[in-house]
VMD Tcl script that builds the backbone (N, CA, C; Angstrom):
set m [mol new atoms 471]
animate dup $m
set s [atomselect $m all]
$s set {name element resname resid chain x y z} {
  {N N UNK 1 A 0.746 24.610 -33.177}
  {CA C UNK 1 A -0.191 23.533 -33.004}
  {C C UNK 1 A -0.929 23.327 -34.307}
  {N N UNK 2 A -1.304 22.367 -34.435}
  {CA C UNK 2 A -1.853 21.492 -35.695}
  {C C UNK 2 A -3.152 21.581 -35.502}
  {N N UNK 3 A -3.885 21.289 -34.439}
  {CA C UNK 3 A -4.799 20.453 -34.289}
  {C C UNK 3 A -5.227 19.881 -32.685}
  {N N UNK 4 A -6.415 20.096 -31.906}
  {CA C UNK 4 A -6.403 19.222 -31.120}
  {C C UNK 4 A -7.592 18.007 -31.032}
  {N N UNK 5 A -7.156 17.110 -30.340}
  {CA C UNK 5 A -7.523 15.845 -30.531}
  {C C UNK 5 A -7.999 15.308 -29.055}
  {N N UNK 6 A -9.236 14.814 -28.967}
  {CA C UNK 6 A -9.735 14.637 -28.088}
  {C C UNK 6 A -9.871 12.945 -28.592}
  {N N UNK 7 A -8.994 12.537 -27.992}
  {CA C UNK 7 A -9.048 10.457 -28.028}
  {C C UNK 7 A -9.672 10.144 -26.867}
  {N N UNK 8 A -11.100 9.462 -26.920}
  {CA C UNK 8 A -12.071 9.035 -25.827}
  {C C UNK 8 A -12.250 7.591 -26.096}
  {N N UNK 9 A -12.604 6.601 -25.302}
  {CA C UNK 9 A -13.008 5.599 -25.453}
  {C C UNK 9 A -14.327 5.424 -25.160}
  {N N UNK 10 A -14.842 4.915 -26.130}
  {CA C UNK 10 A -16.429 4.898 -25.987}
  {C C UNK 10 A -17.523 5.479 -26.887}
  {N N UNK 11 A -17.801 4.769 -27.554}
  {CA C UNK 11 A -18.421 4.984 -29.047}
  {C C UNK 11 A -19.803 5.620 -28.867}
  {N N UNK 12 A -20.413 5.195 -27.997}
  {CA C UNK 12 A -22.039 5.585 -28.040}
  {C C UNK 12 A -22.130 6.423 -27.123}
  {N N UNK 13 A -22.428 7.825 -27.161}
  {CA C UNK 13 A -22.460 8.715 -26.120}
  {C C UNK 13 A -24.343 9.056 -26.483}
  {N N UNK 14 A -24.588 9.375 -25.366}
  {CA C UNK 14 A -26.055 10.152 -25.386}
  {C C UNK 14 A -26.465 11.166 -26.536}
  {N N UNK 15 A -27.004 11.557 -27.445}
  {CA C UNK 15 A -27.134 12.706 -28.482}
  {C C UNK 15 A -26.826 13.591 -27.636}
  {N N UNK 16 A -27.363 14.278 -26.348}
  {CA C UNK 16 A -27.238 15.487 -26.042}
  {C C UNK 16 A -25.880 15.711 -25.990}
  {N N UNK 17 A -24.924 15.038 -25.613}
  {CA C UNK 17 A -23.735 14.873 -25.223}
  {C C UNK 17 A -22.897 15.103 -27.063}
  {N N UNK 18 A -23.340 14.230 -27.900}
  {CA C UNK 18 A -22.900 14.534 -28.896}
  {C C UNK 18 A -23.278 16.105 -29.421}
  {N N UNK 19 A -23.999 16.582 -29.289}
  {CA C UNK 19 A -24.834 17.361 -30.118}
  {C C UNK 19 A -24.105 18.840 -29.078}
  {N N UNK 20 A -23.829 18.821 -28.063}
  {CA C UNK 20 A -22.975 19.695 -27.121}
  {C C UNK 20 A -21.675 19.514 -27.792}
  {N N UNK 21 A -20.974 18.737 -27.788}
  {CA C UNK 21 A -20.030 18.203 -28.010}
  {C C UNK 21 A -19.056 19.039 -29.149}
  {N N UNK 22 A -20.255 18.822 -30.252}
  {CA C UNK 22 A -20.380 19.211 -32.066}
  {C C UNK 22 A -20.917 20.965 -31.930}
  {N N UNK 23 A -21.514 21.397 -31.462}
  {CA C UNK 23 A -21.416 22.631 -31.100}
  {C C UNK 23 A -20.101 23.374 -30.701}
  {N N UNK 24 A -19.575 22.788 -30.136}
  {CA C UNK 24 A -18.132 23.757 -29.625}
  {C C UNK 24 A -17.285 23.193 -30.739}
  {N N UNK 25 A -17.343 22.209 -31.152}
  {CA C UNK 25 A -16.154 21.912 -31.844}
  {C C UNK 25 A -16.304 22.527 -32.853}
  {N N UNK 26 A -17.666 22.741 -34.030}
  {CA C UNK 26 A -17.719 23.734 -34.753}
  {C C UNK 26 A -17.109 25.533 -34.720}
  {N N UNK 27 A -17.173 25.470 -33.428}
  {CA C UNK 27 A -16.982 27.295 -32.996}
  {C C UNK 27 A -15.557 27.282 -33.715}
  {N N UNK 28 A -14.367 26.911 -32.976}
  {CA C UNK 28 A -12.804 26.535 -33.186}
  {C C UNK 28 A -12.453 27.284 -34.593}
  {N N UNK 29 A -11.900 27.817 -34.571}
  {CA C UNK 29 A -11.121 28.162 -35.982}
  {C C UNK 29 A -10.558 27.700 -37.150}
  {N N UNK 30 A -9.912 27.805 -37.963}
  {CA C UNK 30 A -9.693 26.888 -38.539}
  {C C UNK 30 A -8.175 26.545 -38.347}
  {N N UNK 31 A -7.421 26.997 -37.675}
  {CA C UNK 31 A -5.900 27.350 -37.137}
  {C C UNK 31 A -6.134 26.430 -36.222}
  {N N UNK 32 A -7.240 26.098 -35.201}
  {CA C UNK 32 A -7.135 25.762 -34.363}
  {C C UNK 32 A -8.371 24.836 -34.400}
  {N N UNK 33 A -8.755 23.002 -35.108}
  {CA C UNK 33 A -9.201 22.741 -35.141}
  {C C UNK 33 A -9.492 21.916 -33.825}
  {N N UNK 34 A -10.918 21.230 -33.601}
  {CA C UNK 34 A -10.948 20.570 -32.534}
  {C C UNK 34 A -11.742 19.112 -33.236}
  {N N UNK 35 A -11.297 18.324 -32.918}
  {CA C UNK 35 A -11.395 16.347 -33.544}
  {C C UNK 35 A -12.005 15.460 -32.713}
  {N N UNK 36 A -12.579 14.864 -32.368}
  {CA C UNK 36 A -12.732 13.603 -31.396}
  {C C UNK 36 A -12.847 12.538 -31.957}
  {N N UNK 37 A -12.164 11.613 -31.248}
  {CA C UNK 37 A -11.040 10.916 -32.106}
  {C C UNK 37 A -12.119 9.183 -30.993}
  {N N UNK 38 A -13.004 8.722 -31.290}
  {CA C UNK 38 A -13.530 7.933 -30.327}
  {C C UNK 38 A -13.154 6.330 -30.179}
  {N N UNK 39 A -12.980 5.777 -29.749}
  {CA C UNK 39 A -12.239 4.220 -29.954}
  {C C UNK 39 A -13.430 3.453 -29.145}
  {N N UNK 40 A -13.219 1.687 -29.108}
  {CA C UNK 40 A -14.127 0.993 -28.608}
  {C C UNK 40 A -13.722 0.357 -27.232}
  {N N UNK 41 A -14.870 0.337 -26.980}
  {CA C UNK 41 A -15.081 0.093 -25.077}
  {C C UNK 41 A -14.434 -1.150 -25.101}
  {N N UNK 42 A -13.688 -1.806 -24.633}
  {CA C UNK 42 A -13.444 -3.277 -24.550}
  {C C UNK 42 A -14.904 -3.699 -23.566}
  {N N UNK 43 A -15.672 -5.153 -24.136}
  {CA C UNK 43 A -16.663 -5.834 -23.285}
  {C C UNK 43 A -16.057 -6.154 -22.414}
  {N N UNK 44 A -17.214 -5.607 -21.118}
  {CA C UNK 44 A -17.122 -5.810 -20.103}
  {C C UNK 44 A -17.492 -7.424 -19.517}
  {N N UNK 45 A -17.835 -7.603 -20.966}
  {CA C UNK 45 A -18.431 -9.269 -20.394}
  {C C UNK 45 A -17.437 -10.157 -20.991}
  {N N UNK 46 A -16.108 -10.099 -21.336}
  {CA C UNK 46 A -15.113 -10.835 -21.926}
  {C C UNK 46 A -15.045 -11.826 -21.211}
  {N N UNK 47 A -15.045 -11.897 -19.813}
  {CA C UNK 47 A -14.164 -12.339 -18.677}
  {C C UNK 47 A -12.630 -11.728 -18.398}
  {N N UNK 48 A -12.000 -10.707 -18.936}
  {CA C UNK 48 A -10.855 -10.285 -19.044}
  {C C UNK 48 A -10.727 -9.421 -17.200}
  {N N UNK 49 A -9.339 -9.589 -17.140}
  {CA C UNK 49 A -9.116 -8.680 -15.695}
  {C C UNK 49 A -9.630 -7.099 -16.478}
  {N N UNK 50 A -9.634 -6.234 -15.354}
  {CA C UNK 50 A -10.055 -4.701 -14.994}
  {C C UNK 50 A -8.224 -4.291 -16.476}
  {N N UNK 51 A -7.519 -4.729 -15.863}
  {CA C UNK 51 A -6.093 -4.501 -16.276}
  {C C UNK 51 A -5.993 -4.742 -17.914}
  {N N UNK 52 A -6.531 -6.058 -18.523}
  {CA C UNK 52 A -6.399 -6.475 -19.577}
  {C C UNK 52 A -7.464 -5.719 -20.496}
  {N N UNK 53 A -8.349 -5.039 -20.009}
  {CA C UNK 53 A -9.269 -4.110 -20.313}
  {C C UNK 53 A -8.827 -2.883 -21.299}
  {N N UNK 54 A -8.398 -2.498 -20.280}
  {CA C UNK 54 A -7.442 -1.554 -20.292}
  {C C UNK 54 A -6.181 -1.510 -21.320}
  {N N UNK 55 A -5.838 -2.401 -21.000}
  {CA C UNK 55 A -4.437 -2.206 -22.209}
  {C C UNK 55 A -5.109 -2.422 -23.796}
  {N N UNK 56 A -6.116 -3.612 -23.580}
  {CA C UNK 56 A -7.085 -3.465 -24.822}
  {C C UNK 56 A -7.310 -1.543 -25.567}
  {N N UNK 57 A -7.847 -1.318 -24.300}
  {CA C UNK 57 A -8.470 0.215 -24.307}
  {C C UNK 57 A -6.923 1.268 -24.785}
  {N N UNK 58 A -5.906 1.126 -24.002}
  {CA C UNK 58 A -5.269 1.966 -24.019}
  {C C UNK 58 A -4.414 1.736 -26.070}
  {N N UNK 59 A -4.419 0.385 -26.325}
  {CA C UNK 59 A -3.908 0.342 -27.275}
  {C C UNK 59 A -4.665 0.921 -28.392}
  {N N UNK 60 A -5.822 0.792 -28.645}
  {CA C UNK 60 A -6.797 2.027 -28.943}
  {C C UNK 60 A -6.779 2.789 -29.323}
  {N N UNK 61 A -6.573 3.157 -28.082}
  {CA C UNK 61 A -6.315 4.929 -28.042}
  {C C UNK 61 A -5.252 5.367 -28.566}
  {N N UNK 62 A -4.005 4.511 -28.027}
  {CA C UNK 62 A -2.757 5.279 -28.592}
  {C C UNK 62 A -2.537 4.885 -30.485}
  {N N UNK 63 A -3.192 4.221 -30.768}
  {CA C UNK 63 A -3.480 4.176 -32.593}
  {C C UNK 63 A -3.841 5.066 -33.210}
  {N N UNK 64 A -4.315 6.108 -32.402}
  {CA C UNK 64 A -5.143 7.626 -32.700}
  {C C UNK 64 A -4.133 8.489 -32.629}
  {N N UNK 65 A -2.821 8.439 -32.054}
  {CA C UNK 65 A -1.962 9.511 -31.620}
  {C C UNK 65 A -1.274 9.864 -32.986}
  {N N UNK 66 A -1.186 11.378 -33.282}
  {CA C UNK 66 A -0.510 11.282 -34.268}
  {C C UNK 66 A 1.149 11.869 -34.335}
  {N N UNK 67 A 2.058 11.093 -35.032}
  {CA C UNK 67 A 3.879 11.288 -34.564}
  {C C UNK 67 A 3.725 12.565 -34.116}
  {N N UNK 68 A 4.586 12.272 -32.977}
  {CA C UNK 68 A 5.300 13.838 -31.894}
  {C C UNK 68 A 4.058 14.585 -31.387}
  {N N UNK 69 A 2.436 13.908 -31.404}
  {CA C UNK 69 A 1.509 14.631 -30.372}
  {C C UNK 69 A 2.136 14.959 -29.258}
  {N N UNK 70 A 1.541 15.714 -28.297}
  {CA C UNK 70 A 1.704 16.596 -26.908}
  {C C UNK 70 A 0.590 15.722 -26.229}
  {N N UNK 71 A 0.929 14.491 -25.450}
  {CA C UNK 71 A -0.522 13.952 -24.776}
  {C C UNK 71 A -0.337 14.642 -23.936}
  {N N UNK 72 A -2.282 14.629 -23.556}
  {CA C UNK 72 A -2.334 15.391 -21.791}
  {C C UNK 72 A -3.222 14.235 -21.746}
  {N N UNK 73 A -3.028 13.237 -20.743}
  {CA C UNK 73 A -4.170 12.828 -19.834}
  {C C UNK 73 A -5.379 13.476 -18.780}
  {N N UNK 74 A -6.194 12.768 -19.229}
  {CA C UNK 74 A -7.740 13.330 -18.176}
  {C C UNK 74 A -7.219 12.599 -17.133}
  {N N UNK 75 A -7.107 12.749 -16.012}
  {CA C UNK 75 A -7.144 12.233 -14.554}
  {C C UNK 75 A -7.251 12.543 -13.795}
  {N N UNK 76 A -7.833 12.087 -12.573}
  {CA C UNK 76 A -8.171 12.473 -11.547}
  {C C UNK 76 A -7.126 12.874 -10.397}
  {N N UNK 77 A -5.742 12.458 -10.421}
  {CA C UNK 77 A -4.547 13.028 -9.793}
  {C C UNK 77 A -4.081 13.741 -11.332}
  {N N UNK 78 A -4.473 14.631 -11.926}
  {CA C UNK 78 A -3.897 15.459 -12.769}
  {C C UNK 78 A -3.725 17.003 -12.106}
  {N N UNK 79 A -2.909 18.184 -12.660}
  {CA C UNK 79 A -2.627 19.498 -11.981}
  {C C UNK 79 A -4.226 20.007 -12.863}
  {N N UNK 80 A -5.164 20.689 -11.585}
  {CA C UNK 80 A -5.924 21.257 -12.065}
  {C C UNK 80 A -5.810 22.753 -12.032}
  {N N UNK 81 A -6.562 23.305 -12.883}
  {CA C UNK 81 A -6.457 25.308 -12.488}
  {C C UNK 81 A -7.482 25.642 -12.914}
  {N N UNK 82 A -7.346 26.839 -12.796}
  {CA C UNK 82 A -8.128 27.647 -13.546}
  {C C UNK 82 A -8.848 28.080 -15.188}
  {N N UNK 83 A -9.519 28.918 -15.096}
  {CA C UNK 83 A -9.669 28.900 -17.085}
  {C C UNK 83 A -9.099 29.753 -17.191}
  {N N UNK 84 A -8.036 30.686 -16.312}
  {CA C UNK 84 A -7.244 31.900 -17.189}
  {C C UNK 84 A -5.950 30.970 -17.150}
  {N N UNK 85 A -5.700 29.654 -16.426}
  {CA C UNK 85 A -4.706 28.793 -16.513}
  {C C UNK 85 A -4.699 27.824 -17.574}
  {N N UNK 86 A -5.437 27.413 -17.930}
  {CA C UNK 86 A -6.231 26.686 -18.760}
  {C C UNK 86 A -5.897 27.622 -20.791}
  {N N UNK 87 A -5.670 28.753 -20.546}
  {CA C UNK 87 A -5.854 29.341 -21.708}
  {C C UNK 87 A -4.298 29.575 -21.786}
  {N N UNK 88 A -3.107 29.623 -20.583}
  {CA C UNK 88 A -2.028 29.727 -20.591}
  {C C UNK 88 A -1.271 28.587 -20.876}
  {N N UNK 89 A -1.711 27.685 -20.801}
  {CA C UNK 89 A -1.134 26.012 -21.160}
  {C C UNK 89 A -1.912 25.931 -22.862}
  {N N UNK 90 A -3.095 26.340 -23.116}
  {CA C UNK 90 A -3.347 26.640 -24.694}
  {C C UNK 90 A -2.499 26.908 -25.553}
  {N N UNK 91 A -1.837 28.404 -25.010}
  {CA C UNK 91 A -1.131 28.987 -25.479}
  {C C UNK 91 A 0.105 28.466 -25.266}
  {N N UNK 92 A 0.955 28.035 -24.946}
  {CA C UNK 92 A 2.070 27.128 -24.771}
  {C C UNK 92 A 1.627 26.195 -25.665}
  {N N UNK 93 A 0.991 25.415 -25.314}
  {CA C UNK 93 A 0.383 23.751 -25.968}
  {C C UNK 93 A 1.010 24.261 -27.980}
  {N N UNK 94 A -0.057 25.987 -28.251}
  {CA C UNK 94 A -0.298 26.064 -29.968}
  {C C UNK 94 A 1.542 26.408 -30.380}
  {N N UNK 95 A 2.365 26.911 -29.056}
  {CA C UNK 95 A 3.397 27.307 -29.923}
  {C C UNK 95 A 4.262 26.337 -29.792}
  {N N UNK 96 A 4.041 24.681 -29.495}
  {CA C UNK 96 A 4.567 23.500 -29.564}
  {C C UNK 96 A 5.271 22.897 -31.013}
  {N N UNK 97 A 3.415 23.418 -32.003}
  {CA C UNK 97 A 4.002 23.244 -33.023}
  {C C UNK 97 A 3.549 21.708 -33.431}
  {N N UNK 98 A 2.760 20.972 -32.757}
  {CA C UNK 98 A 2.540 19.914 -33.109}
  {C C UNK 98 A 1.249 19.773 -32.082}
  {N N UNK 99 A 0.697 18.501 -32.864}
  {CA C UNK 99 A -0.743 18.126 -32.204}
  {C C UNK 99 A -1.650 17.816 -30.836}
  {N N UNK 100 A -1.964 18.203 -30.303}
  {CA C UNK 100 A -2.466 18.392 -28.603}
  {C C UNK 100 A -3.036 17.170 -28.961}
  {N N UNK 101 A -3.063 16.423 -27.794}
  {CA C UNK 101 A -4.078 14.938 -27.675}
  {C C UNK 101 A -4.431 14.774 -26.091}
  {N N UNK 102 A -5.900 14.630 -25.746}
  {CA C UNK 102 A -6.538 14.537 -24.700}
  {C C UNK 102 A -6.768 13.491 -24.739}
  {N N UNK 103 A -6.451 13.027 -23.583}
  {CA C UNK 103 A -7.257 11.140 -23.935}
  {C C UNK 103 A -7.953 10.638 -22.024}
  {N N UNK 104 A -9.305 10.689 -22.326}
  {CA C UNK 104 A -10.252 9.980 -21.859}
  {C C UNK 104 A -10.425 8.944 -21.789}
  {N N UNK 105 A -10.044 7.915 -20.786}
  {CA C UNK 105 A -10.165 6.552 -20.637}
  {C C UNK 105 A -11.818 6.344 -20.348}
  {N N UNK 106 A -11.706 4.726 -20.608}
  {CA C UNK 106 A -12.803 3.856 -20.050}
  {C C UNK 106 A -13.435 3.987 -18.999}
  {N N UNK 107 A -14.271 2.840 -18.797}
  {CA C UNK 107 A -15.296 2.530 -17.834}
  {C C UNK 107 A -14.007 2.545 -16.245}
  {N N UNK 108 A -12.962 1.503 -17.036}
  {CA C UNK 108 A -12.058 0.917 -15.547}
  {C C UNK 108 A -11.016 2.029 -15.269}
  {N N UNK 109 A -11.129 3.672 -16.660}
  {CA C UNK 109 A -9.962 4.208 -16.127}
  {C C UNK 109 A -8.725 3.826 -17.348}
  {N N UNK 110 A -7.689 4.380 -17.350}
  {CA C UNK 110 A -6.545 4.072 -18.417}
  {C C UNK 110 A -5.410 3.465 -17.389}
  {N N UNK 111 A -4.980 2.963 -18.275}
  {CA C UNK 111 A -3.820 1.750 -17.942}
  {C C UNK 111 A -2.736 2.546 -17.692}
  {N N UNK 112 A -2.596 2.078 -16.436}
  {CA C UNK 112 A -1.068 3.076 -15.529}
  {C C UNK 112 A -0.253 3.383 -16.266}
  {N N UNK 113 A 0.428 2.448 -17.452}
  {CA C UNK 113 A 1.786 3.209 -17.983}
  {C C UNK 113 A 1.402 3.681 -18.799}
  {N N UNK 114 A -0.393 4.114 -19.654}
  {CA C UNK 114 A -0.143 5.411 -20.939}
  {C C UNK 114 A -0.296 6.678 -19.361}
  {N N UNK 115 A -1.317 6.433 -18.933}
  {CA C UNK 115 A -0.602 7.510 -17.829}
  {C C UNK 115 A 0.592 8.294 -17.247}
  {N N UNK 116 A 1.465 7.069 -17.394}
  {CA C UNK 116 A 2.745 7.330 -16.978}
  {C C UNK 116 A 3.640 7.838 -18.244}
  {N N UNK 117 A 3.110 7.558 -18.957}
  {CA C UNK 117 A 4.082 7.427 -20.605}
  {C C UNK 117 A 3.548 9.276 -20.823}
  {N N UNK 118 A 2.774 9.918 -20.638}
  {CA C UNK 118 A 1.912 10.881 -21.020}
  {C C UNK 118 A 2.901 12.057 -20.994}
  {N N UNK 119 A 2.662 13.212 -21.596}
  {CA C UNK 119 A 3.283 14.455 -21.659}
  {C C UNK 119 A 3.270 15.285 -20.591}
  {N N UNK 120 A 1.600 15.236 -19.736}
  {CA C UNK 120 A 1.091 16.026 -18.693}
  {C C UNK 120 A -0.459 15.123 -18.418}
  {N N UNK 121 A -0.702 15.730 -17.358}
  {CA C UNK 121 A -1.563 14.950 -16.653}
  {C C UNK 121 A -2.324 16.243 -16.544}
  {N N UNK 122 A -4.294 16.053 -16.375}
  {CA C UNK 122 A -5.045 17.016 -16.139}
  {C C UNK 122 A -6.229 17.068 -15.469}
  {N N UNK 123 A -6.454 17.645 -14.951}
  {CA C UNK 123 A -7.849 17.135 -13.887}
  {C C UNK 123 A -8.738 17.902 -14.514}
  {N N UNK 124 A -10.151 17.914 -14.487}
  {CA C UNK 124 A -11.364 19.310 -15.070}
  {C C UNK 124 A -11.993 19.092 -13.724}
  {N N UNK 125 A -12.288 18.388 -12.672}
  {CA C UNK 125 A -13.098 18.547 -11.924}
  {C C UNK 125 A -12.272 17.697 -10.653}
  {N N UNK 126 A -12.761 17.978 -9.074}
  {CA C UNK 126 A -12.725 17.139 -8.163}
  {C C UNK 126 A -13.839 16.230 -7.963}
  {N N UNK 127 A -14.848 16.523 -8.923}
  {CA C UNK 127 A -16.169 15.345 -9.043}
  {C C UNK 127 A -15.904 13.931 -10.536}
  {N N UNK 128 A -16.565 13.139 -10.053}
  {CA C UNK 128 A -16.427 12.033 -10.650}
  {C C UNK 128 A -17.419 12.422 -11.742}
  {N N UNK 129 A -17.457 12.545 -13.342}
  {CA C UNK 129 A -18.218 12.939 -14.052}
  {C C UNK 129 A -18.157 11.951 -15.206}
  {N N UNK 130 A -19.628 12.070 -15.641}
  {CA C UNK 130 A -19.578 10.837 -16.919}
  {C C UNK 130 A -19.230 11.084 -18.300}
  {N N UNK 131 A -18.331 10.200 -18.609}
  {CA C UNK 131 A -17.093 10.608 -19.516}
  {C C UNK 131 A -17.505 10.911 -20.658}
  {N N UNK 132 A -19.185 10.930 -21.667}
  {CA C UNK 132 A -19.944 11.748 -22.412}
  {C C UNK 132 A -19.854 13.285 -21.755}
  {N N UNK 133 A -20.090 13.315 -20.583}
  {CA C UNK 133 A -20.374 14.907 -20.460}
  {C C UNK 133 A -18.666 15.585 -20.030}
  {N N UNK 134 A -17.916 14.400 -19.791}
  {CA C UNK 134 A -16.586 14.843 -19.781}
  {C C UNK 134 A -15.973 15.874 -21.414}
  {N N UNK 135 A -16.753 15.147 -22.342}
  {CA C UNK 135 A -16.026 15.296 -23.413}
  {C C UNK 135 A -16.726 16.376 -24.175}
  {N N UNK 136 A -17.967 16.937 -23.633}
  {CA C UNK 136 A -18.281 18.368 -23.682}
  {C C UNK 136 A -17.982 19.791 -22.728}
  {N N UNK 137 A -17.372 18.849 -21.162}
  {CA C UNK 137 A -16.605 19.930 -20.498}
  {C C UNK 137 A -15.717 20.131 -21.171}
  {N N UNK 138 A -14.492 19.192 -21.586}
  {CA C UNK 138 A -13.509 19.783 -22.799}
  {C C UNK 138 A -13.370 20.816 -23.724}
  {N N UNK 139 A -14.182 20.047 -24.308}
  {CA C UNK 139 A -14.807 21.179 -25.718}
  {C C UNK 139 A -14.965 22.772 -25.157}
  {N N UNK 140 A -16.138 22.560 -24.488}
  {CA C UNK 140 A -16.498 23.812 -23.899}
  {C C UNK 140 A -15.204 24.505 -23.260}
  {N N UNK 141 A -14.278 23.834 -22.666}
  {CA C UNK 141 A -13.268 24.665 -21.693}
  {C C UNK 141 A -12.049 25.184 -22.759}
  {N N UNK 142 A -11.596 24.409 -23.660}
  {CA C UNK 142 A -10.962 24.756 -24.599}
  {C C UNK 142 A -11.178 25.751 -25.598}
  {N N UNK 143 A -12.535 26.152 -25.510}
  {CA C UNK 143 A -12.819 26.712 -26.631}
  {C C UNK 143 A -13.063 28.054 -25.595}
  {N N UNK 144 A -13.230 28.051 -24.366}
  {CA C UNK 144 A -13.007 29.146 -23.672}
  {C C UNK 144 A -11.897 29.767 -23.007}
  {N N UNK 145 A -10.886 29.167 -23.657}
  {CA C UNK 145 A -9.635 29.170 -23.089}
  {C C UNK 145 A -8.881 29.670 -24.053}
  {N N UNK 146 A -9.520 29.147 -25.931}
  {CA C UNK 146 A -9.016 29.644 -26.493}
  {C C UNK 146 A -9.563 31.430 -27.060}
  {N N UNK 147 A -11.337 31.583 -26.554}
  {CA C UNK 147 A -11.801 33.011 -26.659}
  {C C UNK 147 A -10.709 33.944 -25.852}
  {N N UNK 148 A -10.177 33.465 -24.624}
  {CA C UNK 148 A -9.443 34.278 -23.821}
  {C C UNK 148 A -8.045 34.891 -24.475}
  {N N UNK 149 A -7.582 33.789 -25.327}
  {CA C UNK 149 A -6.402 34.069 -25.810}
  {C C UNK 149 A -6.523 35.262 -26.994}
  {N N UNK 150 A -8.147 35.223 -27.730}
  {CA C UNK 150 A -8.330 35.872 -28.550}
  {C C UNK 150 A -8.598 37.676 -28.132}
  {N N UNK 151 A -8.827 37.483 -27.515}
  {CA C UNK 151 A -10.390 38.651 -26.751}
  {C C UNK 151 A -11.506 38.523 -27.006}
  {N N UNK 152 A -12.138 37.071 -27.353}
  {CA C UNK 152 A -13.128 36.711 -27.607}
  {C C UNK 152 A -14.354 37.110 -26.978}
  {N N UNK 153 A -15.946 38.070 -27.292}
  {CA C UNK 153 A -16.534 38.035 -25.860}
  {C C UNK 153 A -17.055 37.161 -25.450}
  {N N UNK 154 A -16.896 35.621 -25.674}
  {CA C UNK 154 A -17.524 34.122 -24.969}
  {C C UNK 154 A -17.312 34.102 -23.445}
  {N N UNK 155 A -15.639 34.505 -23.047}
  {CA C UNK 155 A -15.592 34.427 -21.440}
  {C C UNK 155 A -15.424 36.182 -21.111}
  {N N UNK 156 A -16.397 35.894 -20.041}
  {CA C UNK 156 A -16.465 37.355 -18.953}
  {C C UNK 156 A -15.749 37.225 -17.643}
  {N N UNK 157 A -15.238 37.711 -16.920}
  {CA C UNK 157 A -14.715 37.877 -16.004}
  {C C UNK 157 A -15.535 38.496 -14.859}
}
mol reanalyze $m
mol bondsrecalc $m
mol representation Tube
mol addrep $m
């Protein structure tokens, strides 16, 4: 692995949210950097469908991908687990050999076929969470996923 890449849509997040955010991503190694990669909200006041939004959004996002990334989509029908599962897909993900990419849709959600187009699909929660504090559960889970792989003492059991 190169690198992972957290592609979000949505430019203005809350400071706390940034400032969480930039904390974990600092921790990361240097083997194992962590990026957020942020793109722009399509207006909601265009008049555009929910759909045309979206592909706005999704095209975006996928401008951020870099050749032969590993996407995982955030979604809500994604396979969720655990954080000792979570550190086992890490570890798979780094001996890929190429760049991890998380991508966080919009307000309306991401457009069915980058969904469909995606490497793997991923859930972090069965709660609906706001996609600033989404993008510090990330951080935070990755970077505890990757202490595990280390023997880091960040996660306790």
């Amino acid at each position: 692995m190169r690198k992972l890449i957290i592609a979000a849509v949505g430019q203005k997040v809350p400071a706390w949210a940034q400032e969480g955010y930039d904390d974990y991503a600092k921790r990361f190694p240097a083997d194992m950097r962590l990026e957020l990669r942020a793109v722009k909200t399509e207006p909601r006041t265009s008049g555009k469908t929910a759909e045309q939004m979206m592909a706005a959004e999704a095209q975006r996002l996928q401008a951020q991908f870099p050749p032969q990334a590993h996407i995982v989509v955030l979604d809500e029908r994604g396979q969720q687990g655990t954080t000792m599962q979570l550190s086992q897909r890490l570890a798979r993900w780094r001996d890929l050999g190429s760049d991890i990419v998380f991508v966080i849709g919009g307000p309306d959600g991401l457009l069915p076929a980058l969904r469909e187009t995606a490497n793997e699909r991923m859930r972090l929660s069965d709660l609906t969470l706001p996609h600033a504090m989404v993008r510090v559960l990330l951080a935070e889970q990755l970077y505890r996923a990757w202490s595990l792989l280390n023997n880091h003492p960040y996660h306790r059991e």
